[in-house]
N, C-alpha and C positions, 0 to 999 in steps of 0.2 A: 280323877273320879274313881271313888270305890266302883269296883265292879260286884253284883251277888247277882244268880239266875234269878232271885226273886225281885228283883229291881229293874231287872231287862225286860223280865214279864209284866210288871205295871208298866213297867214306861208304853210299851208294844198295847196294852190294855188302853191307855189315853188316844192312841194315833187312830187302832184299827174302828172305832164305832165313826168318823167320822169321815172315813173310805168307804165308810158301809153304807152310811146313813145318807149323805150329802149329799146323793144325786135326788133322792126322795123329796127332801127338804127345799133344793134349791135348783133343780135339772138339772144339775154343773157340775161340774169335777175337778174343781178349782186345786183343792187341796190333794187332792193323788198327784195332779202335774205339779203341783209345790213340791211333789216327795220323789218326784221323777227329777226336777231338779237338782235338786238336792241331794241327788244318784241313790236314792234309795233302793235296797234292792232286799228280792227275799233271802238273801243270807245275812240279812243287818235283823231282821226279826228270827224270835227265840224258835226252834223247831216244836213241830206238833200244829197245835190248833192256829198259833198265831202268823206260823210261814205259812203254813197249806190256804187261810182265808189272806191273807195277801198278793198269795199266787191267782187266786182262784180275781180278787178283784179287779190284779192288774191284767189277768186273761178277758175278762168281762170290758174293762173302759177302752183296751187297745183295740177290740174288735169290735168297736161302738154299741155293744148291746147294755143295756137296761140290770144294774147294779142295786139290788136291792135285796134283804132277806131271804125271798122265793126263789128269787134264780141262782141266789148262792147258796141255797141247800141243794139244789139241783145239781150244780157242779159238784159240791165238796158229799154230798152224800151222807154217810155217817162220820165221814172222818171227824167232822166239828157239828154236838150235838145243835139243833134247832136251839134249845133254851139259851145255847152260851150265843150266837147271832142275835136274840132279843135282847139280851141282857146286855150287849152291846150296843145295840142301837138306843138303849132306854139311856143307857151313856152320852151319847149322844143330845139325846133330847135335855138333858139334864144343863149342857151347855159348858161343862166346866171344860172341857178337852177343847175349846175353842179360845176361853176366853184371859186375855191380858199376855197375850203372845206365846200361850203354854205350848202351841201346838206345833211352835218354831221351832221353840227349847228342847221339845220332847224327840223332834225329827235329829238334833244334833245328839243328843245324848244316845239314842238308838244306834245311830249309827256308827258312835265311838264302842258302844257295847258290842254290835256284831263284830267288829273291825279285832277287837279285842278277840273275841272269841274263835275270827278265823285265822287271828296267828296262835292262838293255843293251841289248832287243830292242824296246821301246817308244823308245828316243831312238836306237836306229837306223832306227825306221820313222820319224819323227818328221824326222830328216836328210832320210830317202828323199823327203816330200814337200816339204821344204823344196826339194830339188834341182828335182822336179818342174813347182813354181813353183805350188806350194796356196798357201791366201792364208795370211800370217804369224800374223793373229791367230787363226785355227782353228787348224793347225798347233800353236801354244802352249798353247789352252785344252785339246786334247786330250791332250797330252800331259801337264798337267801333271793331269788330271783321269785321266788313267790311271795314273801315276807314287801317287797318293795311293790309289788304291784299290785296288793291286795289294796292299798289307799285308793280312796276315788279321786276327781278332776274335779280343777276348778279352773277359771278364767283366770292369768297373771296377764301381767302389765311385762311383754316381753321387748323393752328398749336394748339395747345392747349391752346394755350393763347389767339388766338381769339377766342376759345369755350369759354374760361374761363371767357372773358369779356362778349361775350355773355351773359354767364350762369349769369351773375349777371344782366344784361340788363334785360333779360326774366325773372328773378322772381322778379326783382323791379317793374315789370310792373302789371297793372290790370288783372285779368282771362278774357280769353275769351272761347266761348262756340264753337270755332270752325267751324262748320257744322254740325247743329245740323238737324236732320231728322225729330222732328214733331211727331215720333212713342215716345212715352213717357217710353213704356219700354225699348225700344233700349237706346235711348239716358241714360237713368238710369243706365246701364248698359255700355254703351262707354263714356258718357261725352262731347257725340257729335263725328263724324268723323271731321278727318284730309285732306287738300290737300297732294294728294303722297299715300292714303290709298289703297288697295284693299278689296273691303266686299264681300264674294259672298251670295246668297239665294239661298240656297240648298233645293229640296223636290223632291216626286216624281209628277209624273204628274196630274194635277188639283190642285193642292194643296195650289194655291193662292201666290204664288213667283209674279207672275205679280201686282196683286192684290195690298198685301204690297210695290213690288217696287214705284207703280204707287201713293200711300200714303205719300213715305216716298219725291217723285221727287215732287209733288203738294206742298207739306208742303215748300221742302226746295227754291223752285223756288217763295212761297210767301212769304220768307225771305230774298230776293232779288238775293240768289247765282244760275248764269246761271248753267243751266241743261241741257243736251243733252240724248233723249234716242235713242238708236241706234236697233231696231224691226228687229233681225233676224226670228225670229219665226212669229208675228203676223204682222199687216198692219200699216200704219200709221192714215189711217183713223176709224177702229178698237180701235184703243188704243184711240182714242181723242172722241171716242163715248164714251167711257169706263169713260172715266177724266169726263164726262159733266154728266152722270148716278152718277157719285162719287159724285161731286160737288151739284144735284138735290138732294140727299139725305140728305146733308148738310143742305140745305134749307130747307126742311121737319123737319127736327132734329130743326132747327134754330125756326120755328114758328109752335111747340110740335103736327103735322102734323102725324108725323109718326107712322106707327102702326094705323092710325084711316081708318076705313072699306067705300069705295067710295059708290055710290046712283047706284050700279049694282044687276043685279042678282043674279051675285057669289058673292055678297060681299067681294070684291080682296082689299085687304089693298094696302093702295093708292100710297105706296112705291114700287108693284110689278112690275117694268120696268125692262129693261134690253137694254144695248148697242145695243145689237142682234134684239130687238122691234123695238128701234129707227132707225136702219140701216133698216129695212125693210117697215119702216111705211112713212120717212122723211115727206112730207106738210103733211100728214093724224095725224100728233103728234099735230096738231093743235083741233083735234077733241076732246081731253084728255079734261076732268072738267078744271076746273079754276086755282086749287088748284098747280094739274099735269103742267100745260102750264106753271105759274107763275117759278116752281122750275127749267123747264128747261130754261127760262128766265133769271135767276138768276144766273145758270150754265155758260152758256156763257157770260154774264155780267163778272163773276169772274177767267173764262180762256183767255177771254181779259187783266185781269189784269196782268198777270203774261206772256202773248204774248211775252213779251222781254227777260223774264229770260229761255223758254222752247222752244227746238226743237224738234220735233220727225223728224228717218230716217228712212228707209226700205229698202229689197229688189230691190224695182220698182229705172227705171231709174233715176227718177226724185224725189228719197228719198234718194240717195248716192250708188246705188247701192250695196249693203251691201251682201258677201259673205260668201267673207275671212278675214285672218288676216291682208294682204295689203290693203283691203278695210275699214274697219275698223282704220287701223293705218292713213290713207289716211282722211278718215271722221272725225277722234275726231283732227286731224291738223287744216284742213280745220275749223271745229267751233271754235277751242280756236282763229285763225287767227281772225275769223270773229267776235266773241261773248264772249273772255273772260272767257272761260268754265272753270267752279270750279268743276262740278258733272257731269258722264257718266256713263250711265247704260245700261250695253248691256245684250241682252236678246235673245238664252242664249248660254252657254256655247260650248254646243253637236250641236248644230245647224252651228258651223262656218266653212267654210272648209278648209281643210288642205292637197293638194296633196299626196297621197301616206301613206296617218295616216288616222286610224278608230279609231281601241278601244285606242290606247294610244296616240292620238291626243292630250288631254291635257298637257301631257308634255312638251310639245312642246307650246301647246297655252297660260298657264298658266306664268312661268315666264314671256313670249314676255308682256301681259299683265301687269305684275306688273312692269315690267322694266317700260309700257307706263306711269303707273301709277307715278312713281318717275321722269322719264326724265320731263314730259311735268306741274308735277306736280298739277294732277289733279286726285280727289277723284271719283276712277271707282267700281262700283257695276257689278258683273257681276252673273248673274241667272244659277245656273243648276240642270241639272235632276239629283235625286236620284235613285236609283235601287229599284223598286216596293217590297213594303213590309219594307223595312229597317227602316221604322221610326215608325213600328206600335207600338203602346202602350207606345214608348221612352223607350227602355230597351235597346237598342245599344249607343256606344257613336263613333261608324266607321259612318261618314254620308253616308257611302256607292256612294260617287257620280260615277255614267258611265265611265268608264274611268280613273282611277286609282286616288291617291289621291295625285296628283300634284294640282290642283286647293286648296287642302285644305291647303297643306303647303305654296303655297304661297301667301295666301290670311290673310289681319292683322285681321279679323273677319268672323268667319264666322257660320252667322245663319241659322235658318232650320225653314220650316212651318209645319203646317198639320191641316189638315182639314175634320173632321167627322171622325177622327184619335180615337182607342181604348183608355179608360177610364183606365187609369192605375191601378190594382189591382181587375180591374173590367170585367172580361173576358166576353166577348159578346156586353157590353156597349158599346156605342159609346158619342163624344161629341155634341150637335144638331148643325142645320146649320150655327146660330148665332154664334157660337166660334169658335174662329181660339189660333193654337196652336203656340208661336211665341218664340224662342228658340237661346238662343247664345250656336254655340255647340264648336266654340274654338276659341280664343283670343289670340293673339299674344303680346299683351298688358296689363297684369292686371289678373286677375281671371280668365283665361282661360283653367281651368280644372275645372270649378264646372258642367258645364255642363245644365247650368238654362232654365228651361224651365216657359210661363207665359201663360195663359189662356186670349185673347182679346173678346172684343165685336165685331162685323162684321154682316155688311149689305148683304147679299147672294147674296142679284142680284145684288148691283153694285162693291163688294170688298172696300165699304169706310169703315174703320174703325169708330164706331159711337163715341166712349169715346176717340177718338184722341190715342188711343193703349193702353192704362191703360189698365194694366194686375195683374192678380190673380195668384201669381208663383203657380204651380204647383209641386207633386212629380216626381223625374225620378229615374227609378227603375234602380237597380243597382250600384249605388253611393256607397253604403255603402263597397262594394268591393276593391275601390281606396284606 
């Protein structure tokens, strides 16, 4: 198929009048679930008018509200004038976008033309770092591990012998690093996660679960794979004060800032912010040294970057309204529709509700999760509380999580933090604030009873990891018992 922008645009002009139109016409929404089938998504439509009203649709039919001209200027606003939605729907009425199977043909050829267009923009980004001077062999593995996964799914006839062809497909083929997180011990230890995985982050409370997550979603969102995190516990605005604190320390570290004592009375090393400062300070952050102002300059400069690939939701109406497990199931739909989602991190576990279940709610919530994780085939992280005390010193290998240990069995990995956690063999000692304790405590995959515990670097006020995770393994007591 020739590809031209101007050919991606009529075809996207045949589809969108009658996702517009068809609930009007016939109550039903027959044809948007044809193009949900069909894995359409808004990065197969052309950007501008044609992505922003297919977002704005597929927002409208998932949350069962009423699709129709009026309520989609209501969402889209100015973005997409009134005339161009009538002009669509008169498309519509006219009949031809439905008739002698064009509307089948047009769903394929869309989706060959987005498919097209987001490997031009992956081996342009791909150039970009090459230019930059990233290292060659990341560079490749990423690209060639986005290039393969950018195809959507279909049903095969999986007999053994198309395993078997497979099986020889797949190892004639180059390695790819999957989803790789960025935490350098993790990935050392997983080889990168999978789309379809479940990880959870187990600790008890403070323990910096948010912390690493918010690490491992920055890292892998500026490797270009979409991210959604889903804020049962904290805010949306909260967590992205958190990301910009993370990202200023970066810039510190970046021009060897950090650790050096500001022109104050306390002499306050010039790293000592805090998300919680910036929420209460907002224009007064402008009074900060030069040093201060520049890093959070810098911060936002580089969570612009990654704008595309990262959502955050929440509680609040206007963050997905985040509960339960149908709100949840309802939101991580809703994004892959909209954005593609490779990665979801919901935070956290004990927080979700579940009618009529307290303590053994995760049995319940746990597979439903991992099922999301295989149907929709997206790599979900999900965070929870440990029972106070379980992880002192690391002499237990029960991660003790709230709620019985259904999260742990069905989760393909599952790590553990701690922080300012006892000194193993060293009763009273603690580790200082700087060290964070980062631990695979069981693998569904591979080495999954060693029980590895590593010792990281960590920045206290903002949870950025300073050496990108590079860990010091560490002893865990009681091993030698196995």
């Amino acid at each position: 198929m020739t590809f031209s922008i101007d050919k991606w645009e009529r075809t996207a002009d045949y589809i969108l009048p009658v996702l517009i139109a068809e609930q009007m016409d016939t109550d039903k929404n027959a044809h948007f679930w044809r193009t949900n089938q069909q894995q359409i998504l808004a990065m197969h439509f052309p950007p501008g008018a044609w992505r922003e009203t297919f977002k704005a649709v597929a927002g409208l039919v998932i949350e069962g509200k009423a699709v129709h001209p009026t309520t989609l200027h209501e969402v889209l606003h100015d973005i997409v004038p009134a005339p161009q939605l009538a002009q669509w729907f008169a498309m519509y009425k006219q009949g031809s976008s439905l008739s002698n199977g064009v509307f089948e043909t047009n769903l394929e050829s869309l989706r060959d033309m987005g498919e097209r267009v987001f490997a031009i923009e992956r081996l342009q980004m791909a150039q970009a770092k090459l230019l930059a001077g990233v290292d060659i062999d990341d560079v490749k593995a990423d690209a060639i591990s986005n290039l393969i996964n950018s195809g959507t799914d279909s049903i095969e006839d999986e007999t053994l012998d198309e395993m078997a062809n497979w099986f020889d497909a797949y190892m004639g083929a180059q390695p790819t690093n999957h989803i790789l997180t960025g935490v350098h011990i993790i990935d050392q230890w997983t080889y990168g996660l999978s789309h379809g995985d479940l990880f959870v982050i187990a600790a008890p409370m403070k323990q910096r679960k948010t912390s690493l997550a918010l690490n491992m979603a920055i890292n892998m969102a500026r490797r270009g794979h979409s991210c959604a995190l889903l804020m049962i516990e904290s805010n949306k605005k909260m967590i992205y004060l958190q990301m910009i604190t993370m990202l200023a320390m970066e810039y510190l570290l970046k021009i060897n800032a950090y650790g050096r004592l500001i022109d104050e009375p306390t002499n306050t090393p010039i790293e000592r912010f805090t998300s919680k400062m910036l929420a209460h300070l907002q224009a007064n952050y402008s009074k900060w040294g030069t040093v201060r102002h520049q890093a959070i300059a810098y911060a936002q400069a580089e969570a612009r970057k990654i704008a595309e690939c990262m959502r955050i939701y929440d509680k609040t109406r206007k963050g997905g309204s985040l509960r339960d497990m149908a709100s949840i199931h309802r939101v991580i739909l809703r994004d892959k529709a909209l954005h593609n989602t490779e990665v979801a991190i919901i935070d956290h576990a004990q927080r979700i509700k579940e009618p009529g279940k307290d303590y053994d709610k995760l049995s319940i919530i746990a597979p439903f999760i991992e099922d999301l994780a295989r149907v929709e085939n997206i790599c979900i992280g999900m965070l929870a509380q440990m029972n106070m005390g379980a992880m002192e010193g690391s002499t237990e290998h029960n991660a003790g999580v709230r709620g019985g240990t259904a999260l742990e069995e069905s989760a393909d990995y599952t790590f553990i933090t701690g922080y300012r956690q006892k000194i193993p063999g060293m009763p009273g000692e603690r580790y200082d604030e700087t060290k964070l304790i980062i631990g695979l405590h069981e693998s569904r995959y591979g080495d999954g009873g060693a029980h590895k515990r590593a010792l990281v670097d960590i920045d206290p006020n903002s949870g950025y990891l300073v050496n990108g995770g590079r860990g010091q393994l560490i002893e865990v007591l009681g091993d030698e018992d196995e």
